[in-house]
MDAnalysis code that builds the backbone (N, CA, C; Angstrom):
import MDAnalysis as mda
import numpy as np

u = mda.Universe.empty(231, n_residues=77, atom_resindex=np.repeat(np.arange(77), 3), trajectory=True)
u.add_TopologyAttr("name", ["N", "CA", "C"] * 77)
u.add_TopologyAttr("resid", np.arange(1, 78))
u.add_TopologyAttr("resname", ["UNK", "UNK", "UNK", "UNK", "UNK", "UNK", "UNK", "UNK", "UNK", "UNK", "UNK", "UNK", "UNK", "UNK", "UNK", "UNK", "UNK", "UNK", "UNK", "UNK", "UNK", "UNK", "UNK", "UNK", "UNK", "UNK", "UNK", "UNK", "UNK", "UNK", "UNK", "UNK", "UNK", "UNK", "UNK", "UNK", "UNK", "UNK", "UNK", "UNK", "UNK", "UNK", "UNK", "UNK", "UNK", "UNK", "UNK", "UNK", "UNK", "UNK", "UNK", "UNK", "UNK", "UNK", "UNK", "UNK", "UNK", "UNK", "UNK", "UNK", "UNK", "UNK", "UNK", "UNK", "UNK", "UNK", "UNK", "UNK", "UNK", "UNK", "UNK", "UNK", "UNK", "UNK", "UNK", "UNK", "UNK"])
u.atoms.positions = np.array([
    [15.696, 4.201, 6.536],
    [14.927, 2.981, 6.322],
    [13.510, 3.356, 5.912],
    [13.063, 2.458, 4.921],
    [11.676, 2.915, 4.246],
    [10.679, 2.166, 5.271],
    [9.430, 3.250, 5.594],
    [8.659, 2.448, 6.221],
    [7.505, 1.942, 5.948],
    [6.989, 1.139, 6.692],
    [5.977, 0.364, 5.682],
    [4.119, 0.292, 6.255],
    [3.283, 0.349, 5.821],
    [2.119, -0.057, 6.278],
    [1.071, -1.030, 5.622],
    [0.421, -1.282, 6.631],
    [-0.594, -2.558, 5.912],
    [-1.624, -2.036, 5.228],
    [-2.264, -3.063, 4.364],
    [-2.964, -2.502, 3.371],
    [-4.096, -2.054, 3.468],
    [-4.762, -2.109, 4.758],
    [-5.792, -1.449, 5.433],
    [-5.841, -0.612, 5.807],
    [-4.452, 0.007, 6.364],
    [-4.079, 1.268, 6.666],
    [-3.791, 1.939, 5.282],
    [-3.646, 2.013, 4.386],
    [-3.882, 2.079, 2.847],
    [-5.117, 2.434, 2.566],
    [-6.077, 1.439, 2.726],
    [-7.171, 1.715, 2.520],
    [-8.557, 2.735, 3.418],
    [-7.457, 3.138, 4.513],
    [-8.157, 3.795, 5.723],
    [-7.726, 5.576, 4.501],
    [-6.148, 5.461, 3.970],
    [-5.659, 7.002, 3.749],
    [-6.837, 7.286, 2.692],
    [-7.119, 6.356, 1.782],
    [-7.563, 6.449, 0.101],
    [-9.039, 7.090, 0.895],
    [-9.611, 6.340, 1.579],
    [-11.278, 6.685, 2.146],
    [-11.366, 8.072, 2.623],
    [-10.425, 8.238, 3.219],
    [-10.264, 9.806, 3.425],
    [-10.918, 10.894, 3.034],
    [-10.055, 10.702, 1.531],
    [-10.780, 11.741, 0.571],
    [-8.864, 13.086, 0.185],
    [-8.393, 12.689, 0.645],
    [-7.280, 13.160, 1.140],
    [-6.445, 13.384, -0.436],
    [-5.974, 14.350, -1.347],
    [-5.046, 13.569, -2.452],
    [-3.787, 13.188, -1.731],
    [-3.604, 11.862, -2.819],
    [-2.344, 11.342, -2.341],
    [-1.398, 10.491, -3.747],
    [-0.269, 10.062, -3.594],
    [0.698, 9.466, -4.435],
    [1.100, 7.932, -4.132],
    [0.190, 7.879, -5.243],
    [0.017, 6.065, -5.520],
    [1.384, 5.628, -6.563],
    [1.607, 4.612, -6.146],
    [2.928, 3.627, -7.250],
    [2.313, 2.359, -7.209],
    [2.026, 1.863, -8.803],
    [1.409, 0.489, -9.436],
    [1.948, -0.031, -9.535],
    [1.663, -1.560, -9.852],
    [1.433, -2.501, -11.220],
    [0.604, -2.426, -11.832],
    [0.495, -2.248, -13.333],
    [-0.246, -2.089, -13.885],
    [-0.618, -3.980, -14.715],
    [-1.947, -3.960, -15.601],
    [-1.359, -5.344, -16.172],
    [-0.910, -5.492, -16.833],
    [0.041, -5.256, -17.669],
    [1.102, -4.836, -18.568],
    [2.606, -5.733, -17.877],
    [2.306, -5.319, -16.629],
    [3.538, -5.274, -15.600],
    [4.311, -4.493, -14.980],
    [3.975, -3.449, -15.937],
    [5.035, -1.757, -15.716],
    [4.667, -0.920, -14.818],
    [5.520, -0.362, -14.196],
    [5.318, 0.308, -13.076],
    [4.789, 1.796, -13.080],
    [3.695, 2.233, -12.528],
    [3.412, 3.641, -13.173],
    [2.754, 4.336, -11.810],
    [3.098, 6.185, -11.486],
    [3.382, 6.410, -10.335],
    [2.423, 7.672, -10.766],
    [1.394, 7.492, -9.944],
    [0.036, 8.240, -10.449],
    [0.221, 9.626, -9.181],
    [0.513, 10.848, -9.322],
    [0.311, 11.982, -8.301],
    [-0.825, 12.514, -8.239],
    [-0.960, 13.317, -6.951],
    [-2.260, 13.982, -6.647],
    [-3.458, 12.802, -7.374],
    [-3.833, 12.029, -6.352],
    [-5.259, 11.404, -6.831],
    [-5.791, 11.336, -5.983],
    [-7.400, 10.963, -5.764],
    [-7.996, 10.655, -5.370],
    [-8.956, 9.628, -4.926],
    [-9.612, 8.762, -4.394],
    [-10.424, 7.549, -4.619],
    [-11.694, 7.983, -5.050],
    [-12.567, 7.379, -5.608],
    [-14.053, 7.761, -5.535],
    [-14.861, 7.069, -5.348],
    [-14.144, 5.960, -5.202],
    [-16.017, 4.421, -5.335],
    [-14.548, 2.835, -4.838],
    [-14.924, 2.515, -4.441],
    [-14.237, 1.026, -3.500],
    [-15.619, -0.353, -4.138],
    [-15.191, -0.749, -5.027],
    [-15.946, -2.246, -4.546],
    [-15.385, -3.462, -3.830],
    [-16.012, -3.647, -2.705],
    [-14.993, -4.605, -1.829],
    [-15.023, -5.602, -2.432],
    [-16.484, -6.679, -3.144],
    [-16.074, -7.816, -3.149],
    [-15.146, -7.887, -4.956],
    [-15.217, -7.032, -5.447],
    [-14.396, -6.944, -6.462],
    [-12.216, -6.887, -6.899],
    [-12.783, -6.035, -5.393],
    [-11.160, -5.896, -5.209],
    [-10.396, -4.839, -5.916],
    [-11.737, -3.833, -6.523],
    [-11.068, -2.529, -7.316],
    [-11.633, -1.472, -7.032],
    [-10.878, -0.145, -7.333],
    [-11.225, 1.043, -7.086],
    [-10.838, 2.051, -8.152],
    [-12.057, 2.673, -7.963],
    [-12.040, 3.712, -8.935],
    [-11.120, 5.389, -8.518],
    [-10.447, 5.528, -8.983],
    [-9.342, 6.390, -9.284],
    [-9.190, 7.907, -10.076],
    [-9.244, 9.220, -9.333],
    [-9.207, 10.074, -10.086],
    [-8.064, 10.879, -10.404],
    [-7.722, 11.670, -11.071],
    [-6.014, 12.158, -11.307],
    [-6.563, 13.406, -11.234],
    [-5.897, 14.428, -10.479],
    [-6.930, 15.277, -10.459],
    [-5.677, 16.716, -11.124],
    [-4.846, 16.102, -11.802],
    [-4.046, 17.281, -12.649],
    [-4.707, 16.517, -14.002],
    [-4.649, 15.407, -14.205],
    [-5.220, 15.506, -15.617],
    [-6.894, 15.220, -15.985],
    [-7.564, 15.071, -14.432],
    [-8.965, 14.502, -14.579],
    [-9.276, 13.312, -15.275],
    [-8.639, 12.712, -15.020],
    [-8.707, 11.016, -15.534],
    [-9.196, 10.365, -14.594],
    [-10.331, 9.632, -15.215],
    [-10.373, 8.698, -13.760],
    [-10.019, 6.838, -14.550],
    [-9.269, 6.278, -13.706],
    [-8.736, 5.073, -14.051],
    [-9.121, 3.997, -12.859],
    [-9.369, 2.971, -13.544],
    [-9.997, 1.985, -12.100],
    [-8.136, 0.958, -11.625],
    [-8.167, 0.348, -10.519],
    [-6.968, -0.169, -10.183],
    [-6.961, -0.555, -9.292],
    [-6.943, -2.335, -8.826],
    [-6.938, -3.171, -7.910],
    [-5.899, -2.864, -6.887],
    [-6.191, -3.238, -5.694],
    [-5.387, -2.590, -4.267],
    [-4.149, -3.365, -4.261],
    [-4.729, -4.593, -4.731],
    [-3.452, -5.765, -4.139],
    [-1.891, -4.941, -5.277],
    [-2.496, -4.601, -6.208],
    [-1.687, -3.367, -7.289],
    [-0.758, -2.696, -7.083],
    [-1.741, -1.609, -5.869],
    [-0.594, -1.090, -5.395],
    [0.567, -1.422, -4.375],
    [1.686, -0.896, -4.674],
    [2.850, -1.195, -3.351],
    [3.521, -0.298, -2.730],
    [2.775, 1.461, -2.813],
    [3.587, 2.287, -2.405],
    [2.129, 3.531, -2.505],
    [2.517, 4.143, -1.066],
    [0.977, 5.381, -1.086],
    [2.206, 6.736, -0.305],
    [2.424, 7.748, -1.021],
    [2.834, 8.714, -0.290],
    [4.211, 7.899, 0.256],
    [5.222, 7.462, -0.849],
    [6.201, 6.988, -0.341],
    [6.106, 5.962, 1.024],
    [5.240, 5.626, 1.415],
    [5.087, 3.910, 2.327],
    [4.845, 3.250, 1.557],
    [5.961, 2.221, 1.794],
    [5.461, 0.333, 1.106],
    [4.300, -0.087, 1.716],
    [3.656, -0.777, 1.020],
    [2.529, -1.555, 1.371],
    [2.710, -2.672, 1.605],
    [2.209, -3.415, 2.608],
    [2.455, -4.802, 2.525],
    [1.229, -5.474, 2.769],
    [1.110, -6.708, 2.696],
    [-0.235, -7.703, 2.943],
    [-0.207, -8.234, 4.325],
])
């Protein structure tokens, strides 16, 4: 059984500093499964975060409510 955590506990792993394996929505709709990243910057009242890939050094920004999966846990609200 897959297990699941809330999205605060989500947002406790990302603050860390920790790399970890994020799974999106993107706005497109398509699903895209970003490894080894990192967070770097949180705007709360925005609702997005800035995102680094740290095999290809990309950094990509991407709303929380977005994601639904950190290190294989579902996310839930």
């Amino acid at each position: 059984m897959a297990q699941s955590i809330h999205i605060n506990t989500m947002r406790e792993m990302l603050k860390a500093g920790d790399p970890v394996d994020i799974t999106l929505w993107t706005k497109s709709g398509q699903i895209q499964r970003w490894r080894n990243c990192i967070s770097l910057r949180y705007d709360f009242y925005k609702g997005v975060r800035r995102v680094k890939l740290l095999d290809s050094r990309q950094i990509r920004t991407v709303r929380d409510v977005c994601i639904f999966e950190i290190n294989n846990l579902t996310v839930f609200l």
